[in-house]
Each structure stands twice: as C-alpha cells, then as structure tokens.
N, C-alpha and C positions, 0 to 999 in steps of 0.2 A: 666457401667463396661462391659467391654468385656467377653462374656460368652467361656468356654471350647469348645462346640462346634464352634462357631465363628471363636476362634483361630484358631484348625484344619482344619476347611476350607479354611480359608485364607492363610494356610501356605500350602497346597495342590493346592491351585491355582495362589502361587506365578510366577512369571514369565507369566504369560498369556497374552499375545498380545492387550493390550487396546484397539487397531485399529482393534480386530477383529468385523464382522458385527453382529448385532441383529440375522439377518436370518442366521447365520454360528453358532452362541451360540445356535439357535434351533435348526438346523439340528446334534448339538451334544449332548443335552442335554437328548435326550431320549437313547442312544445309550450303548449299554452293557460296550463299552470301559472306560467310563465314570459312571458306577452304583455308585461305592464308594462316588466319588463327587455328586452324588444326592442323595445319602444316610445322608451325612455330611449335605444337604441342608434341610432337613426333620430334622435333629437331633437339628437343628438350633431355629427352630418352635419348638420342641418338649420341648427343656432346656428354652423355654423363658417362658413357661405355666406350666413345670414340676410341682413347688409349689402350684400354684393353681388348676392344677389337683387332686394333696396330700389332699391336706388344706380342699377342697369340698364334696371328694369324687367321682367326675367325669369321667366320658367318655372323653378322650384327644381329642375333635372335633377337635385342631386347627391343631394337629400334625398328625392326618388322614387326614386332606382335605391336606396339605404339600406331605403326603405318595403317597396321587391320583395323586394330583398335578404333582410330579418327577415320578410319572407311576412305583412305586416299588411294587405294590400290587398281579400283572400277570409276574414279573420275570422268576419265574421256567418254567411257560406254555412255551411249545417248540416253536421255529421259524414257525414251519407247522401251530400252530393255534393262531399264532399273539402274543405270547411272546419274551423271550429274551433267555432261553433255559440256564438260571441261574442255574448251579451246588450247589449241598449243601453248598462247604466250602463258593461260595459266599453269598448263605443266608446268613451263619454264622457270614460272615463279618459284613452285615447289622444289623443284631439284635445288636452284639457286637457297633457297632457305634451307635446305636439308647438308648442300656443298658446304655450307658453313661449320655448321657442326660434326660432320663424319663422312668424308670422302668416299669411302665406300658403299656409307646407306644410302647417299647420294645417288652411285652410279647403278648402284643394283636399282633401283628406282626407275631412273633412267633409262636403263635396259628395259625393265620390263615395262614401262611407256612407249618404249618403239615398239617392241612386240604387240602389245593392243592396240598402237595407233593402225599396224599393219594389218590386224583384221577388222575392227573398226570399217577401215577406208573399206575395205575389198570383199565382207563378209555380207553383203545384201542379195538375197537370196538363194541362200545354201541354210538350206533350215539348221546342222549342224555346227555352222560357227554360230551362228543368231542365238541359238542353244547354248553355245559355251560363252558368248558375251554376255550372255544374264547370268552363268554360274561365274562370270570374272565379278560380276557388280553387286551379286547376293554377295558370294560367300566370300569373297575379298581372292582371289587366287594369284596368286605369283606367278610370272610368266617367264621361264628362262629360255637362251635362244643360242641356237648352236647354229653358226652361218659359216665358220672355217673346219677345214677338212685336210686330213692327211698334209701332205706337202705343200700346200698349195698356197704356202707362205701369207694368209691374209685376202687372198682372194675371193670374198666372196659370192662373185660371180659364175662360182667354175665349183660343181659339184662331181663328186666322184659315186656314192653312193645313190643306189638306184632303186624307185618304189616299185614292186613285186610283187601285184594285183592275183591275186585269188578269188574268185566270186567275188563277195562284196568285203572282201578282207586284203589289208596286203601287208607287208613283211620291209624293214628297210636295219639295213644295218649301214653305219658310218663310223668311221673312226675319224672323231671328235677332239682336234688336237686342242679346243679350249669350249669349256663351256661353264661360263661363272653362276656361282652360286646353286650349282646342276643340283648337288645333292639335297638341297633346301628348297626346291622350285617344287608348284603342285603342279605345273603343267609345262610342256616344252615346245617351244615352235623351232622346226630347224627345217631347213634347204635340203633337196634331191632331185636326182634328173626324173624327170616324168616317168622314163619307162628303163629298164635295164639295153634299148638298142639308140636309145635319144642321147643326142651331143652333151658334151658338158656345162653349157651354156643352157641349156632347155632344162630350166629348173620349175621346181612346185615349189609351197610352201604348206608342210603336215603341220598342223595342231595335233597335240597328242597329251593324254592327260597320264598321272602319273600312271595307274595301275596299267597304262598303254605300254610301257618300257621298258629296259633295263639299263643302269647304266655298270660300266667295268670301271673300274680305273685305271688310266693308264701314266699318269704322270701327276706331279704335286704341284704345288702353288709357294714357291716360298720365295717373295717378291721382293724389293728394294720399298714400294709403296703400292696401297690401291689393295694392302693384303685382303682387308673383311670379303673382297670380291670373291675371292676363292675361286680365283676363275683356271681350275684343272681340267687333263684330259681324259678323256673318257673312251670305250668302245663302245657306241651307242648301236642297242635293239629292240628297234619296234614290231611292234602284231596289235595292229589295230582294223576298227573299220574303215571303208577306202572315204566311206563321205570323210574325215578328218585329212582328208585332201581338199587345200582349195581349188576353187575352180577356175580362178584369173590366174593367169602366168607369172610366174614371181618376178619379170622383167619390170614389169608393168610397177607391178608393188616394189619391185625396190628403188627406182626410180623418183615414184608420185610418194612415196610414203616413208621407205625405209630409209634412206640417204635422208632426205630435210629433216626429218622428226630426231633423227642420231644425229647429226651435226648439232642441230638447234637444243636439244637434252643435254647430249654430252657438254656443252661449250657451257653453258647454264649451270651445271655441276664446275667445270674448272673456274667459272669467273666466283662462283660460291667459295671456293678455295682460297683465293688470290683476295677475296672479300675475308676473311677469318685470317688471313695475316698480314693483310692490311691495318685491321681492326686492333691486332696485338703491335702492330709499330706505331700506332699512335698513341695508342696508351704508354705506351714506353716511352716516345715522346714527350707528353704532356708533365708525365711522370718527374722525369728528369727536369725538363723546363721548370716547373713546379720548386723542383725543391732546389736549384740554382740560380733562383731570383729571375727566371725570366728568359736564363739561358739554352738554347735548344742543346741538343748532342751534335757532335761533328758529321752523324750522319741521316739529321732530319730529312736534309735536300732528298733523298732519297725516297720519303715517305711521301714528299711533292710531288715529286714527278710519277709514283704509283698511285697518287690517286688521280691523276689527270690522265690516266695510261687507264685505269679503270672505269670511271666516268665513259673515255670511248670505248673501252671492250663490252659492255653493256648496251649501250646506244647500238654498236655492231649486231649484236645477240637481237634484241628489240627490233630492228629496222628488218634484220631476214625473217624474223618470228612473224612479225605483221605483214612479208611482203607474200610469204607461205601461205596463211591466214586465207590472202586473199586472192590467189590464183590456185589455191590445193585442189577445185572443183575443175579448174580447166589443163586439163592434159597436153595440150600444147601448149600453154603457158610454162607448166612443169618442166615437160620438154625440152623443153625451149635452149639455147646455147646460153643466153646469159643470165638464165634463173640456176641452171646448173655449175656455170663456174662460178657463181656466188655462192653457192651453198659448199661449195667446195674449198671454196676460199677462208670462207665462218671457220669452218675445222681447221683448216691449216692458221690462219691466222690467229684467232682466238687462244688456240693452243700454245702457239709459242707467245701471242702479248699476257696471258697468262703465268705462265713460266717466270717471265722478265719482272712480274709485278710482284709475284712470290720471292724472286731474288733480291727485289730492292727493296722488299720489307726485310729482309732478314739485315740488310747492309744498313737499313736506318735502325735495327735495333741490337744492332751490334752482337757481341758475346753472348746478351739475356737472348735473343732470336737464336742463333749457335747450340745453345747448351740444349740437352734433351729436356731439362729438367726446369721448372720455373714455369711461372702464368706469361710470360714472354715470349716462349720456346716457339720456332716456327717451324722447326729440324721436321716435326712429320709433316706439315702442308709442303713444305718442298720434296718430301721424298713422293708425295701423293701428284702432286703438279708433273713430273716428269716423268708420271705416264702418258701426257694428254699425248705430246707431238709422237709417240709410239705405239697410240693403241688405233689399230689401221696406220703404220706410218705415213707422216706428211709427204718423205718422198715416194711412195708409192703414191696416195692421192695425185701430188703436182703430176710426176712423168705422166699419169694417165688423163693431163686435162692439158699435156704439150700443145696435141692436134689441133685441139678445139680453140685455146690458147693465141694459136697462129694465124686462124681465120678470123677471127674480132680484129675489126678496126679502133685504135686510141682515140676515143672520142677526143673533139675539137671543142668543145664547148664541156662549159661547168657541170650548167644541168642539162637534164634532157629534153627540154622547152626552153624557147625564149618568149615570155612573156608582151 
C-alpha cells in the first residue's frame, strides 16, 4: 500500500521531466530550492520503519541515515560556513513533514535544530564553534542536548554540574537525568555553571564532540509514546578543550534562541502528528461515506471540528515563526514581556490543541482509529501526542509566566492600530 508520505511526494513531483539526467537530479537535489522535496524524501524512509521504531523502542537509524542522506542536518548553518542558510519557518516546515510520518524522527530533528539554531545565533567569533558549524554542514552531524540535571525536575535553568578549567582544558561531569538519542548523537551541547564557586543560574553552554565524552547509563527509556527518542539517563563526562566553551552566557541564548526555536520546532512536530491522524480520519470518512451511498459515520462531526482546530494550530505555529523571524536580531524585542509570553503560550497551547485534534480523529474514526492494527489505526499518534503537554510540563511553563502574566494589561481593542 502506498504510504502518506509516498503519496505527498509524488504529487509534489508530479510533472517532472522524465528526460531529465541523473547529473541534473543531483545538481538539484541538495539545493535550498528544493529542501521540501527532500524533506518528503526522508519522511518516506521514516513512515516505512515508523512502527518498528514504536514497536522496539528504537533509535530511527533508517530515517537518520535518509536525513544525512537529503543533507537536512546543516540546513540552518549559513552559506559563509557551508550550509543552506535555512530560515526558521523552513525548519518548521521540515519537522511538520517528518511529525507526519514518525514522531520521533520528527523530534529528534527537532532537538537537534534548537541545538544549531543555539550556536548558529551565538557562535560569531569563537573560531571554535565557526569550526564546528562547518563540520555540522560538511559532514551532516547530529547534535544531542542535555539541558536537565539531577533533581532539578525540568529546570532548565538551574545547573548543578560545574566546568573545571585546567590550562586550556576542562573537565565537567553531570548527572544527566535525560538526554535523547545520547547514544546515537556525534556531538553533544549541554548546560553548566561557568565555574565550580558560580550560582546555579550562571550557566555556559559546552559543545563537545563525541571523542570529548563519556556517557554511563544510568536509567532506560521504556515510554507510553515518543519511544524512537530514546531519550535516557546518563552520568555525563567530559575532558575537552576550554575553547568548546562558549563565550555568551547561556541566559542570553536561552532566552533569544533556545526557548523560540523549542517552542516553534517542537509545536511543528506535534501539529505534524495531529496532521497524520487527521489524514487517516478522513480517509475513514470518505471510506465509509463512499460505500453507504453518501452516508457519513456517526462520528465524521468530529473530523469537522479537527480540521478547523487544525487549520488554527498552524496559522498559531506560522504567526509566532514569522513574528521570531523578524525581531530574532533585536534583543529587546526578544526580551520583551509580550514576545515572551507568546512564545510561551505556542508551547502550552499548541500542545494541548494538538492533543484534542488527535482525540477527535480517533472519535471520528471510531474502532478502525482504536484498533492497533489496520491503515486507520491512530492508537500510536495518540500515544505520541501526549507527550507534547509533558515534555517541559505546561504547568511548570504557565506558574513560571504567573508574574509576568499579571502585569499585561487586557488589551481594549481588537488590533493593535486603529487604522
């Protein structure tokens, strides 16, 4: 049977010139103009192993070598150090095409787009990221990211492990209560306090490449959904050089870079979700309709109101991607009280209109959505959906945006001009 993604592809590359040559299909195949269609090509690989990525527990090997493969891993890296100089909303695009076919190639994607958006933004002038953003955009590297720690329940603002400068060398060890896809990653960015007498709030952010580390393990991954993440714990130990410290304060970067770029990926991945079981309640719809002369099922209404539920979770996604876009350069824009409780708001809200849009695909496609088993089945994209409101839970986000919350005034008017 012809897979969701298949279809997409083929209908994006309808019309294309047969007679075109082998050597003209390459000289286009890496090319910015064309990312979508190599995004669909990845998504392809990714829907055909989706289940047994679920089923196992697994790392999606076949849908990352596919990622390398179509070279979507060094996107964002600029033109100057051998990228594509990939804009957010296009990441957005790609997670949202990849959330379709396998939840977890999704987010692993995902992740490792906030980790290069993060040095990206903050890596101009430290010859040794500028160095590791041309070996992210040659050799395709994966970038895993370890930002929670010991107790510290998701906080990741509040580091406990501390970097431990030796001449031009330092030493960090962390116990790493999650870090996805650790043991498949070629390179690891993770949070510590600057120095072992600095508060826990005075963080850095180390790039460390693989031969930099070791990890232990210290706890397993056996999930309800979101399994291919593989996201276990670890005892993390690095001995690396000190330049794989950056040099802006990771306040700075998580604020301007790490928080928008995670909302806006992550939420792009769950609407990709809620889009792939959308996709199968209609079919099931039409299905049924089709063969009852006409008649919907008792639970089409359902499939109504998730696609008009959808429709605005995207438009949501889209409006913060472009509003990012175009203040990411000014820091007090970033700053700002009400760039931050929107982006705050993306995650919480997305998450759960996500959620509700996966539950009223499965209520419009009845028992075939229920069963594990059948081309109707939505049983994994709902167990995949409710991780979104718990990965950083939403009520830790909302308590921590109460304060801020309280000082906005209800706007009085619609928009924010009257013409």
């Amino acid at each position: 049977m012809t897979t969701a993604a298949q279809r997409r592809y083929e209908s994006g590359m309808a019309g294309v010139d047969e007679a075109v040559t082998i050597d003209a299909i390459a000289s286009k195949i890496f090319s910015p103009q064309n990312l979508l269609e190599r995004a669909e090509q990845a998504a392809v690989i990714a829907e055909a192993h989706a289940a047994a990525v679920d089923a196992d527990g697994r790392y999606p090997a076949e849908a990352m070598s596919a990622r390398r493969e179509n070279r979507l891993l060094g996107i964002m890296v600029p033109t100057a150090y051998g990228g594509e100089s990939a804009s957010v909303s296009r990441i957005a695009d790609v997670c949202y095409i990849l959330g379709q076919s396998c939840a977890s190639t999704a987010m692993i994607y995902a992740m490792h787009q906030v980790k290069a958006a993060c040095l990206i933004d903050h890596a101009a002038g430290q010859p040794s990221m500028e160095s590791f953003m041309r070996r992210v955009a040659a050799e395709q590297l994966l970038i895993a990211s370890s930002t929670t720690e010991g107790n510290n329940g998701g906080n990741v603002r509040s580091s406990e492990g501390a970097v431990r400068r030796d001449g031009d060398r330092f030493t960090l060890d962390r116990n790493a209560s999650c870090i996805s896809y650790g043991e498949s990653a070629d390179a690891l960015m993770t949070t510590a306090r600057r120095d072992p007498s600095a508060p826990n709030a005075d963080q850095v952010l180390v790039v460390v490449h693989k031969d930099d580390y070791t990890l232990t393990p210290t706890g397993g991954w056996d999930t309800l959904g979101m399994r291919g993440t593989v996201s276990a714990g670890f005892q993390l130990h690095v001995d690396a050089s000190f330049e794989q410290v950056m040099n802006v304060p990771y306040a700075g970067i998580h604020t301007q870079s790490m928080v928008p770029t995670a909302h806006i990926f992550w939420t792009s991945v769950w609407a990709g979700i809620a889009a792939a079981a959308l996709e199968k309640a209609r079919r099931f719809v039409r299905m049924v309709s089709r063969k009852s002369g006409g008649n919907p099922p008792p639970g089409a209404l359902h499939m109504t109101r998730a696609m008009s539920a959808h429709t605005m979770l995207r438009a949501l996604i889209e409006q913060t991607a472009r509003k990012y876009e175009a203040i990411k350069h000014d820091p007090d824009a970033i700053n700002g009280m009400d760039f931050q409780n929107e982006i705050v708001a993306l995650k919480v809200d997305a998450s759960e209109m996500a959620a509700d849009i996966v539950m009223k695909a499965m209520r419009a496609g009845g028992l075939a959505a229920y069963r594990l088993d059948g081309e109707f089945s939505i049983a994994r994209h709902l167990r995949d959906i409710l991780a979104a409101p718990i990965m950083i839970h939403n009520d830790r986000i909302l308590g921590g945006a109460i304060a801020s919350s309280m000082m906005r005034e209800v706007p009085r008017r619609l928009t924010a001009e009257v013409q």
